[in-house]
C-alpha positions, 0 to 999 in steps of 0.5 A: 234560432239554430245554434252550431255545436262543437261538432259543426252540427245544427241544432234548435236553442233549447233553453231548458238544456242551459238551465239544467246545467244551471241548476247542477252548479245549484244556481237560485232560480231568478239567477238562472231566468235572469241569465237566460234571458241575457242569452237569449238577447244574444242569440244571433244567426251562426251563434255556436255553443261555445259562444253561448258557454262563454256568455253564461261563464261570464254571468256567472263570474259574478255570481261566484267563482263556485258557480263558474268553475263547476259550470266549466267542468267540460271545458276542465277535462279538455284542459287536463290536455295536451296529452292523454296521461293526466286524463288516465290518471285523473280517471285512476285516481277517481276510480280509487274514490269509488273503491276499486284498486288500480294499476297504471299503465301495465303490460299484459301478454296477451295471446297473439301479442302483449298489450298496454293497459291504460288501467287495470281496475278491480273491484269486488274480485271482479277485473276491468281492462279499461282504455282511457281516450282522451280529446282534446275538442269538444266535438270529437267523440270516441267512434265505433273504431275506438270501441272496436280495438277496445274489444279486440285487444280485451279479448286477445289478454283474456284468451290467454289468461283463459289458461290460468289455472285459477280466475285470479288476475283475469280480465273480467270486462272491457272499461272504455272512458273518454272526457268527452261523448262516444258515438251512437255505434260505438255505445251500440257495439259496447252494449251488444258486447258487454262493453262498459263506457263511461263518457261525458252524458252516458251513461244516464247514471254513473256518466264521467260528469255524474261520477265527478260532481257526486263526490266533488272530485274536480279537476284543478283545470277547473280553477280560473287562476291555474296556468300551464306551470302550476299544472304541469307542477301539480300534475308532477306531484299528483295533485288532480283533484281540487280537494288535494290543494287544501292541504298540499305543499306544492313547490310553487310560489306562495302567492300562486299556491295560496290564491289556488287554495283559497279558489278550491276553498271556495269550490269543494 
């Protein structure tokens, strides 16, 4: 039985993909044979992807909120949208749990023209010019165009902190980060050209969904109770990861912020 994915393309059931997914949310094993065997039961000619994330999200309400929300991790990172601010941010803030310094959304003069960084991270004494594609569909990936005009514009801001009298400030390496996957070309590019991508599944170590869970910064779009004005308002006061509701003091509505704060008890 084919499936349709996100991106329109066709592809075999494989039921070890749900179970591995499964397993990362720390789900019993009877409870994941149990819930893909109810899949399976459903499968249908033309079913998509998201038709079958659906039915293990509902599955797995009942197990626990817990469960679901970390098994809803990709669906959280599209809804950091509409706009692709929150998605820098988020990826700032994840970067200063890992031990870099950042800076948002700086303009730097580069040789030909000056450049608008979406974050300038360093660690170690070493600089990364990272540029932060958000999308706001499963399906699209960041293309080899993305990584062509990251390239571009690195190298442009390090020709002309070449000059420098010192190596002080200067760009080090290109950061190209998306919340969903890169392209095949756009990964070969990177690699041939020193490019480090982080992306939903790539890399196999340190991928966007590795660098989450490893530390349990979830996005607060992954609680099933938040809605547009509690985001639009948590975001306004830095609150991105659900580990920062348990203490804060949002201006929200008791009841609203104490139902957000007894989810995120539940998933961290």
């Amino acid at each position: 039985m084919n499936i349709i994915k996100a991106s329109g393309q066709r592809e075999p059931f494989n039921e070890e993909k749900i179970k591995n997914s499964l397993r990362r949310v720390n789900l019993g094993e009877a409870d994941i044979e149990y819930i893909v065997s109810k899949v399976k039961k459903r499968l249908k000619p033309g079913i998509t992807s998201d038709q079958i994330l659906k039915m293990v999200l509902s599955m797995l309400r009942n197990k626990g909120i817990h469960y679901s929300s970390r098994y809803n991790l990709k669906r959280a990172m599209i809804d950091l949208g509409p706009s692709g601010y929150p998605f820098e941010i988020f990826f700032s803030k994840l970067l200063k749990e890992y031990g870099y310094s950042v800076e948002v959304g700086q303009v730097v003069k580069g040789h030909c023209a000056n450049q608008e960084i979406d974050i300038i991270a360093i660690k170690a004494h070493k600089h990364y010019m990272v540029e932060c594609k958000f999308h706001n569909t499963f399906g699209a990936k960041s293309d080899l165009k993305v990584a062509l005009y990251t390239y571009a514009r690195f190298l442009d801001v390090k020709e002309a902190w070449k000059k420098k009298e010192t190596n002080i400030d200067k760009i080090h390496q290109a950061m190209l980060v998306t919340n969903t996957k890169c392209s095949a070309d756009a990964i070969q590019f990177a690699e041939c050209r020193g490019i480090k991508i982080i992306c939903w599944k790539y890399p196999q170590k340190e991928n966007l969904e590795n660098l989450i869970e490893s530390k349990s910064l979830y996005p607060i779009t992954v609680l099933p109770s938040l809605n547009k004005q509690a985001k639009d308002i948590l975001f306004k006061e830095n609150i991105f990861f659900v580990k920062e509701l348990i203490d804060c003091k949002a201006d929200l509505p008791i009841d609203k912020i104490d139902q957000l704060k007894n989810e995120a008890s539940l998933i961290i």
